[in-house]
C-alpha positions as CSV (number, residue, x, y, z in Angstrom):
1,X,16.7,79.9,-22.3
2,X,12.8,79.7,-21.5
3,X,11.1,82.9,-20.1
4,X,7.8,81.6,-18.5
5,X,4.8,83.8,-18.9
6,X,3.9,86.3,-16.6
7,X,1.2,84.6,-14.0
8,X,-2.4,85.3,-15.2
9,X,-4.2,87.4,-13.0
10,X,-7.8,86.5,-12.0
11,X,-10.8,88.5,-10.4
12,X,-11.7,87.2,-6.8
13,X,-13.7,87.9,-3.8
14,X,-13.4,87.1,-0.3
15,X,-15.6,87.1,2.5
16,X,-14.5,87.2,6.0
17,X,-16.2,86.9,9.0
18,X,-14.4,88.4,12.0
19,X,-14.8,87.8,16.1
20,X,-17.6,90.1,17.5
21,X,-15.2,91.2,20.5
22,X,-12.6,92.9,18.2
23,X,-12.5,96.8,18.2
24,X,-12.6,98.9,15.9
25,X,-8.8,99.3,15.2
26,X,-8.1,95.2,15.8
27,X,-10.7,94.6,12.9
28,X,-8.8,97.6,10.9
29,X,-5.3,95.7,11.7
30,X,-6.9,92.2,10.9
31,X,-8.3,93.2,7.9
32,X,-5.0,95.5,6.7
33,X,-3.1,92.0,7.2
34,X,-5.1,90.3,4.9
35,X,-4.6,93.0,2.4
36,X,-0.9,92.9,2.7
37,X,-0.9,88.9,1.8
38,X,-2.7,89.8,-1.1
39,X,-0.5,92.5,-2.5
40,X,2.9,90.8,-1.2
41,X,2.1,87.8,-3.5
42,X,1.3,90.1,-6.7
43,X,-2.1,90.6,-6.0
44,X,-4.3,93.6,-5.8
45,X,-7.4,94.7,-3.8
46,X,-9.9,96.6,-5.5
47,X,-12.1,97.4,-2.9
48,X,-13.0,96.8,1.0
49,X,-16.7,96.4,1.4
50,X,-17.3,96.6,5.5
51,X,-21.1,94.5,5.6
52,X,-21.1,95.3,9.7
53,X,-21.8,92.9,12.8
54,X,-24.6,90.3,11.9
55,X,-26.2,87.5,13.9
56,X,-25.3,83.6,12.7
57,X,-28.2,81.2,12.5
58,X,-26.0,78.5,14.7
59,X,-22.9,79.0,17.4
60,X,-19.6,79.1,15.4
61,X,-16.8,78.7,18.2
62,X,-19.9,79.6,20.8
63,X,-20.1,83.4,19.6
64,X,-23.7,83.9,17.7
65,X,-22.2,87.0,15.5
66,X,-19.4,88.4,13.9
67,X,-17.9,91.5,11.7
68,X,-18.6,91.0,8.0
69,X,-15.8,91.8,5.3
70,X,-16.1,91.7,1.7
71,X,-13.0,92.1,-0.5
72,X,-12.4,92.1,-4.3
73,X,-9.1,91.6,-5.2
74,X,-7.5,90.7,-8.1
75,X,-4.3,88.0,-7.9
76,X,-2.3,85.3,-9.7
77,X,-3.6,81.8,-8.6
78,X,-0.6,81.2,-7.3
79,X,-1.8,83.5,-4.3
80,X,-4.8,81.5,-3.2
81,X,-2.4,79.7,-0.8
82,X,-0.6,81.4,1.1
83,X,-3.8,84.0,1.4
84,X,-5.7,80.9,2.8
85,X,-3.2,79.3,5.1
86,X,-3.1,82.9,6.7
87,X,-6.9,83.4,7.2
88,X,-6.7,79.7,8.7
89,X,-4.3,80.5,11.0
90,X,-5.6,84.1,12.2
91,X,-7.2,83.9,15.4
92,X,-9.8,86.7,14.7
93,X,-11.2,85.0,11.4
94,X,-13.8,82.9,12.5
95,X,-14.7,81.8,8.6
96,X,-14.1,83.0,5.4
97,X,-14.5,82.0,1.6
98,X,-12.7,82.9,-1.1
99,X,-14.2,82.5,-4.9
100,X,-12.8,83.1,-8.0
101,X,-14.6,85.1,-10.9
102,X,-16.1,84.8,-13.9
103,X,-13.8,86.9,-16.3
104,X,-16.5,89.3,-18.4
């Protein structure tokens, strides 16, 4: 019987922007739901980095600024998915990016 490898985890960062309109604890559950993707598909954040509420240079769904999130997580590859099909699918996210790390 095979025994396949344990999944590689990989250093990552994601940036979030979030709706201006959110309060303070809507942005704190918003952001708490991303961290529990992360960590329920064998991830793990390293560290929350709140950038604040900054102005866009163009409308993005006609709001002209939004909450800043930077996260480092680390996570199997395998968790890209399922982490991106939720910040698709969250109403609050207005964008985000998620890039993979250089291993040093």
């Amino acid at each position: 019987m095979l025994v396949s490898p344990a999944p590689r985890i990989r250093p990552y960062e994601l940036m979030v922007v979030l709706d201006p309109e959110l309060a303070p604890e809507q942005l704190d559950q918003v952001i708490e739901r991303v961290k529990s993707v992360i960590t329920s598909n064998g991830g793990q954040v390293q560290e929350v980095i709140p950038w604040g509420r900054r102005r866009f240079c163009y409308p993005i769904r006609k709001k002209m600024e939004g909450h800043y999130v930077l996260m480092r997580a680390e996570m199997p590859a395998q968790a890209t998915a399922p982490l991106e099909r939720t910040l698709r699918i969250t109403e609050e996210v207005l964008r985000h990016l998620l890039v993979r790390l250089d291993e040093d």
